[in-house]
PyMOL CGO cylinders between C-alpha atoms (Angstrom):
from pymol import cmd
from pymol.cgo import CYLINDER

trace = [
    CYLINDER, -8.98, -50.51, 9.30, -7.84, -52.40, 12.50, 0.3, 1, 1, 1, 1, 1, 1,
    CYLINDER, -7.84, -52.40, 12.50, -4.28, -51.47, 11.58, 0.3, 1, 1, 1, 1, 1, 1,
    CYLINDER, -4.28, -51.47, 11.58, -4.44, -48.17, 10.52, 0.3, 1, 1, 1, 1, 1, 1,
    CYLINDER, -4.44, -48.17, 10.52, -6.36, -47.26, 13.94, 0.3, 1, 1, 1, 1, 1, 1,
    CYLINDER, -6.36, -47.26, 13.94, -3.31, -48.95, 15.85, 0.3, 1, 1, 1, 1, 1, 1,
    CYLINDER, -3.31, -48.95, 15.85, -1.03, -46.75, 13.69, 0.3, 1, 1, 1, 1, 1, 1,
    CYLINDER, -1.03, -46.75, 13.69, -2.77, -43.80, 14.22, 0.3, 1, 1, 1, 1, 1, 1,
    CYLINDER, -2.77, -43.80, 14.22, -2.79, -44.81, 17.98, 0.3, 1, 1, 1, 1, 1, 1,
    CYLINDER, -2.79, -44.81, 17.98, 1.01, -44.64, 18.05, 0.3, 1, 1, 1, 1, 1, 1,
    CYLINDER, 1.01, -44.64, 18.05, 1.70, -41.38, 16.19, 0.3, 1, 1, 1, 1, 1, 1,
    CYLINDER, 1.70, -41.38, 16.19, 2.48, -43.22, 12.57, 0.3, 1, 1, 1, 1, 1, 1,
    CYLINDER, 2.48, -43.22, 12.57, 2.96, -40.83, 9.96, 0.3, 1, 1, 1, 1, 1, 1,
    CYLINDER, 2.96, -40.83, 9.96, 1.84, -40.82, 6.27, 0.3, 1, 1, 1, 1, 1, 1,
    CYLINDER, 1.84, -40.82, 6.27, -0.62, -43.80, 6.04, 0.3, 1, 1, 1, 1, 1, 1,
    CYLINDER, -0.62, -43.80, 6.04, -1.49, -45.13, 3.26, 0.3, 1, 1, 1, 1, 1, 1,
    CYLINDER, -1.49, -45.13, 3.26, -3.86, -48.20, 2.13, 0.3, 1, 1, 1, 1, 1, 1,
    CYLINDER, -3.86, -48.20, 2.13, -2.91, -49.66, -1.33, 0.3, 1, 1, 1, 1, 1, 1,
    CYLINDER, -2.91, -49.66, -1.33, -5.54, -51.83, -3.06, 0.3, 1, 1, 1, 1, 1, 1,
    CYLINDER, -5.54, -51.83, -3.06, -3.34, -54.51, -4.79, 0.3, 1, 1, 1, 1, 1, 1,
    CYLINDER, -3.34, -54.51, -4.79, -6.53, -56.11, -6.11, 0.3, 1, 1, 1, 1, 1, 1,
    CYLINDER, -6.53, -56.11, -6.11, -6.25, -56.36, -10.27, 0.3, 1, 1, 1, 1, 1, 1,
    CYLINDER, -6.25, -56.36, -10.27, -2.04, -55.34, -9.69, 0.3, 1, 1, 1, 1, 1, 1,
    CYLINDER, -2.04, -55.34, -9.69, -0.74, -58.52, -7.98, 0.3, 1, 1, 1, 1, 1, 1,
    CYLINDER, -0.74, -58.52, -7.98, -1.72, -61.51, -6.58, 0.3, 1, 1, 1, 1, 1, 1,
    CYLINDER, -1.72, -61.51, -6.58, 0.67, -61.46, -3.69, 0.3, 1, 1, 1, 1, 1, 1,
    CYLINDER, 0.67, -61.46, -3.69, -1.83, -59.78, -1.66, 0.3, 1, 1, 1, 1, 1, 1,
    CYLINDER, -1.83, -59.78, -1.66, -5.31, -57.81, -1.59, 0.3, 1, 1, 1, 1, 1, 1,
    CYLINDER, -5.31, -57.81, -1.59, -3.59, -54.34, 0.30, 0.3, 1, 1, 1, 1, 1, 1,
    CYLINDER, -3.59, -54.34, 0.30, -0.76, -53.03, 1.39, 0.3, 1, 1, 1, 1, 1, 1,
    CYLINDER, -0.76, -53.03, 1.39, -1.18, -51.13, 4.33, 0.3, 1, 1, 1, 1, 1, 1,
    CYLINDER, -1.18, -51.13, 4.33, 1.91, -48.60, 4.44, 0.3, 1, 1, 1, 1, 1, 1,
    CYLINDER, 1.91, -48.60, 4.44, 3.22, -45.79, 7.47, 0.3, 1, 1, 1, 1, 1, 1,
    CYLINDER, 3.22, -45.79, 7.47, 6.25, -44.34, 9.09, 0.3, 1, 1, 1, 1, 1, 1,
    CYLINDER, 6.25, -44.34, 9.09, 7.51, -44.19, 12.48, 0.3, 1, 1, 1, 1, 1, 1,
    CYLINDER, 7.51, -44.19, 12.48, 10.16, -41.77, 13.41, 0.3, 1, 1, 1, 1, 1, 1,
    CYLINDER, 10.16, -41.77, 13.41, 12.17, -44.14, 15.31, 0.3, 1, 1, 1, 1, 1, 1,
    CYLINDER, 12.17, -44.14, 15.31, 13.29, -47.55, 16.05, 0.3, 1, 1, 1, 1, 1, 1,
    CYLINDER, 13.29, -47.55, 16.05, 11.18, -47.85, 18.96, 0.3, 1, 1, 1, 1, 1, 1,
    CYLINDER, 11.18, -47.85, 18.96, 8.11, -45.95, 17.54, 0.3, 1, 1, 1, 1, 1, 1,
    CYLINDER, 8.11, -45.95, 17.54, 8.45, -48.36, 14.54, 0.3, 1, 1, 1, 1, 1, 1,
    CYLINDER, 8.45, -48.36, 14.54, 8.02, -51.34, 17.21, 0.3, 1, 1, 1, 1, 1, 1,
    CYLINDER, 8.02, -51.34, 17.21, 5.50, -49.93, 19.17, 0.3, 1, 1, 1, 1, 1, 1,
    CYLINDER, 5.50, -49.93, 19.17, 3.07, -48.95, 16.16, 0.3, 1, 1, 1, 1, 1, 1,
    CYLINDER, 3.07, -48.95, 16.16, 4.01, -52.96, 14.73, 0.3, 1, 1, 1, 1, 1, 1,
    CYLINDER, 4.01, -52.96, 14.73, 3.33, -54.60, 17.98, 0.3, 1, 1, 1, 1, 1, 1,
    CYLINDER, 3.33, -54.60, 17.98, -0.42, -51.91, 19.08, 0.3, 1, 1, 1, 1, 1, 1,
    CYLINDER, -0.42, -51.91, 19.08, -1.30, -53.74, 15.51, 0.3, 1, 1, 1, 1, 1, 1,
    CYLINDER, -1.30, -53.74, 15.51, 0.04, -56.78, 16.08, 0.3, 1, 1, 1, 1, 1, 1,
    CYLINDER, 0.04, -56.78, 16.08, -2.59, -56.86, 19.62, 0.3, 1, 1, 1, 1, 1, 1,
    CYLINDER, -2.59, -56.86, 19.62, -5.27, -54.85, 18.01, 0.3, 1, 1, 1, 1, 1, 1,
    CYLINDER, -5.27, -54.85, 18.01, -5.52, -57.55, 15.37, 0.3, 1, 1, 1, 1, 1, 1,
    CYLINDER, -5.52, -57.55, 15.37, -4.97, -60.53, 17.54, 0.3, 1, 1, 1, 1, 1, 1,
    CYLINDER, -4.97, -60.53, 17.54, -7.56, -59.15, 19.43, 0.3, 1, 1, 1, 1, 1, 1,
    CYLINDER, -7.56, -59.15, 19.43, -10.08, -59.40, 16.45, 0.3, 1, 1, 1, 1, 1, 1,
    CYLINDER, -10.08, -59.40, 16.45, -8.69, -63.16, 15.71, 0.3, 1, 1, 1, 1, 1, 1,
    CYLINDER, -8.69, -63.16, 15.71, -6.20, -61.96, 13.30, 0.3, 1, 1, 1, 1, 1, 1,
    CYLINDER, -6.20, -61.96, 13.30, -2.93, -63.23, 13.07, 0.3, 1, 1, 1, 1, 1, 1,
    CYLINDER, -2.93, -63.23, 13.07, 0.25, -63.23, 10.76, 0.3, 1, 1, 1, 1, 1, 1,
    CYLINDER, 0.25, -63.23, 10.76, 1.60, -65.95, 8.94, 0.3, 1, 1, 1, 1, 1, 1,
    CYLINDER, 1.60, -65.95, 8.94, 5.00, -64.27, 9.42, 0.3, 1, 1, 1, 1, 1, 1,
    CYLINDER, 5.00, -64.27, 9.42, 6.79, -61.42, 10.43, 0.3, 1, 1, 1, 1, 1, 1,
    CYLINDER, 6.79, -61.42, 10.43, 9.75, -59.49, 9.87, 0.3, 1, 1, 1, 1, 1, 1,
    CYLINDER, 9.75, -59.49, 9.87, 12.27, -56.91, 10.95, 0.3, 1, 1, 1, 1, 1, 1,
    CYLINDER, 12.27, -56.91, 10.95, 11.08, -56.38, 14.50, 0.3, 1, 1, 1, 1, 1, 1,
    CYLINDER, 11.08, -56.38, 14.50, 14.46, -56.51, 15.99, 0.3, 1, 1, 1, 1, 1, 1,
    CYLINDER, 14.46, -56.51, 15.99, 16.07, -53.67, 13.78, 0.3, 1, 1, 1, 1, 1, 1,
    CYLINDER, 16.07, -53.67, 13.78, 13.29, -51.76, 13.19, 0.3, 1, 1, 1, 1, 1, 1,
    CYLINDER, 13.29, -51.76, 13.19, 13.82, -49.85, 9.77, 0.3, 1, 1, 1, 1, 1, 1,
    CYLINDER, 13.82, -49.85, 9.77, 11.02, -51.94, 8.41, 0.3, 1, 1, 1, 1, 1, 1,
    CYLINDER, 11.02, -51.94, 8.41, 8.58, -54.25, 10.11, 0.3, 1, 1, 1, 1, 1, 1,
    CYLINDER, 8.58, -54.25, 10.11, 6.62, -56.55, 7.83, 0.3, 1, 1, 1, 1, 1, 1,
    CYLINDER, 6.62, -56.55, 7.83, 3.54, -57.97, 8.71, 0.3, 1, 1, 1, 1, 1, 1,
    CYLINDER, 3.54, -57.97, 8.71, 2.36, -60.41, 6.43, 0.3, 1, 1, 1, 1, 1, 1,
    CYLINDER, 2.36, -60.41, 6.43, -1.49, -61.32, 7.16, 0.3, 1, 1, 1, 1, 1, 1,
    CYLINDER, -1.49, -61.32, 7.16, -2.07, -62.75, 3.99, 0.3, 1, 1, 1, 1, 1, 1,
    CYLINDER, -2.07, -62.75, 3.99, -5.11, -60.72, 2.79, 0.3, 1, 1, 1, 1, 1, 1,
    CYLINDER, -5.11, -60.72, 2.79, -2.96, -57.78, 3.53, 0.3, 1, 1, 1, 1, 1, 1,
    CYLINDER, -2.96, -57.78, 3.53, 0.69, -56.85, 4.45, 0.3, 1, 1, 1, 1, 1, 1,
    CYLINDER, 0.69, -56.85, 4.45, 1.12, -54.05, 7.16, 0.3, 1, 1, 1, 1, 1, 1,
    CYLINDER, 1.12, -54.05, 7.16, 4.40, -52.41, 7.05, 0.3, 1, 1, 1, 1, 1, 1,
    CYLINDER, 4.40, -52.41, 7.05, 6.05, -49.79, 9.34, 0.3, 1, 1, 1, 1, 1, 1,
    CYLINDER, 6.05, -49.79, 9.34, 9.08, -48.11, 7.70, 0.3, 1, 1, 1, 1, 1, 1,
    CYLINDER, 9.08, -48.11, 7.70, 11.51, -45.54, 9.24, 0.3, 1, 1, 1, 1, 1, 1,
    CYLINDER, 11.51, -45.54, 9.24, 11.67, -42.53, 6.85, 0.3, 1, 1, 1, 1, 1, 1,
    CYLINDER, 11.67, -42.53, 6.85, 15.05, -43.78, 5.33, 0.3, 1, 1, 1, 1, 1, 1,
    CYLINDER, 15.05, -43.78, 5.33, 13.95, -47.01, 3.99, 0.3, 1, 1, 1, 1, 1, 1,
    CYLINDER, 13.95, -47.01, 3.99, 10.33, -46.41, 3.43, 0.3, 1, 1, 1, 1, 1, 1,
    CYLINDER, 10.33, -46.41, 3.43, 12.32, -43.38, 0.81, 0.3, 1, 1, 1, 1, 1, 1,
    CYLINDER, 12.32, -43.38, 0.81, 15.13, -46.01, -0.39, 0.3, 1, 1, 1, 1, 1, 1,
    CYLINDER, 15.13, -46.01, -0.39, 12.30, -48.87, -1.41, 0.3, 1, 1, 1, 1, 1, 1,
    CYLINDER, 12.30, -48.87, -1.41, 9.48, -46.67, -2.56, 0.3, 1, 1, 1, 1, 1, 1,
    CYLINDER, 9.48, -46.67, -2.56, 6.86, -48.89, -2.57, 0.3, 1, 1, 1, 1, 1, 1,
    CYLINDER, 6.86, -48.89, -2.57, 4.77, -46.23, -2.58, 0.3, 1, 1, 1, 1, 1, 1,
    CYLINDER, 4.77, -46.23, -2.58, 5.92, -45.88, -6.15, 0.3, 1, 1, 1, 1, 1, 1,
    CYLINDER, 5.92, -45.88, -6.15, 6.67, -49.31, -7.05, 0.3, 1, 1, 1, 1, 1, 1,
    CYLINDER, 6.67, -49.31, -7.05, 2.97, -49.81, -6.68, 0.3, 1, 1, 1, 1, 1, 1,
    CYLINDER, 2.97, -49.81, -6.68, 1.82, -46.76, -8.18, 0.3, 1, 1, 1, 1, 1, 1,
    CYLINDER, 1.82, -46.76, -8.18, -0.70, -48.63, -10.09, 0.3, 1, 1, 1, 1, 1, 1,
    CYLINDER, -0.70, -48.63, -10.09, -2.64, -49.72, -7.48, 0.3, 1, 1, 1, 1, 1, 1,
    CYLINDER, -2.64, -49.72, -7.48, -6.07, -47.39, -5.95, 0.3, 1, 1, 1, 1, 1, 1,
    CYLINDER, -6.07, -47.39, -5.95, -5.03, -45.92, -3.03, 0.3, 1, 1, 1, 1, 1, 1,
    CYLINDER, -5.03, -45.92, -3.03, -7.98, -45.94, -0.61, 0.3, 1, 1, 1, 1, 1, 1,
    CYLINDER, -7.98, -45.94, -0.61, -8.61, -43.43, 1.52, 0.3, 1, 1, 1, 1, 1, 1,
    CYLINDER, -8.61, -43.43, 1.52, -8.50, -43.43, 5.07, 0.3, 1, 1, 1, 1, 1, 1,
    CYLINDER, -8.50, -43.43, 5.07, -11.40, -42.15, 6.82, 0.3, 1, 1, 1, 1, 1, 1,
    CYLINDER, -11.40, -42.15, 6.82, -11.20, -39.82, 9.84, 0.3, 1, 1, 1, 1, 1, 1,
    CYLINDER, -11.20, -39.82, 9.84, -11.16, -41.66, 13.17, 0.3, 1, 1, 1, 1, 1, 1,
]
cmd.load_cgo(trace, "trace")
């Protein structure tokens, strides 16, 4: 919940935590939000980026920092993107992954 907190920190909108587990081995959850801009979209990436870090977390790659429409943080137990509203609409994952339990996201 490390990244959703830093999300939530930064004003991300519509947050949502996929369980992948039984869908796809690629990963265990997909953590998914919005910014509204390019520079909300790097601040909420890099608050989770530290917030993580801070815990001993780190990613074995990221990308789309520099243009912002969608970061991808890949932390290998989980991926942690921030998507403007444009492309988080044009690549639904939200609905590519429809099969997977969302899990809710308990109040702060």
């Amino acid at each position: 919940m490390t990244a959703v907190r830093a999300a939530e920190s930064k004003k991300a909108t519509d947050i949502r935590v996929l369980d992948l587990r039984g869908v796809t081995p690629m990963a265990d959850f997909f953590i998914l939000c919005t910014g509204a801009n390019p520079r909300q979209i790097q601040a909420i990436a890099e608050e989770a980026g530290l917030r993580l870090s801070e815990r001993g977390e780190h990613p074995v790659s990221v990308e789309g920092v520099r243009n912002a429409e969608w970061v991808l943080a890949d932390y290998g137990d989980f991926v942690f993107h921030v998507f403007s509203e444009k492309a988080r609409d044009y690549y639904a994952l939200d609905r590519l992954w429809r099969h997977a339990r969302e899990i809710p996201v308990p109040a702060a």
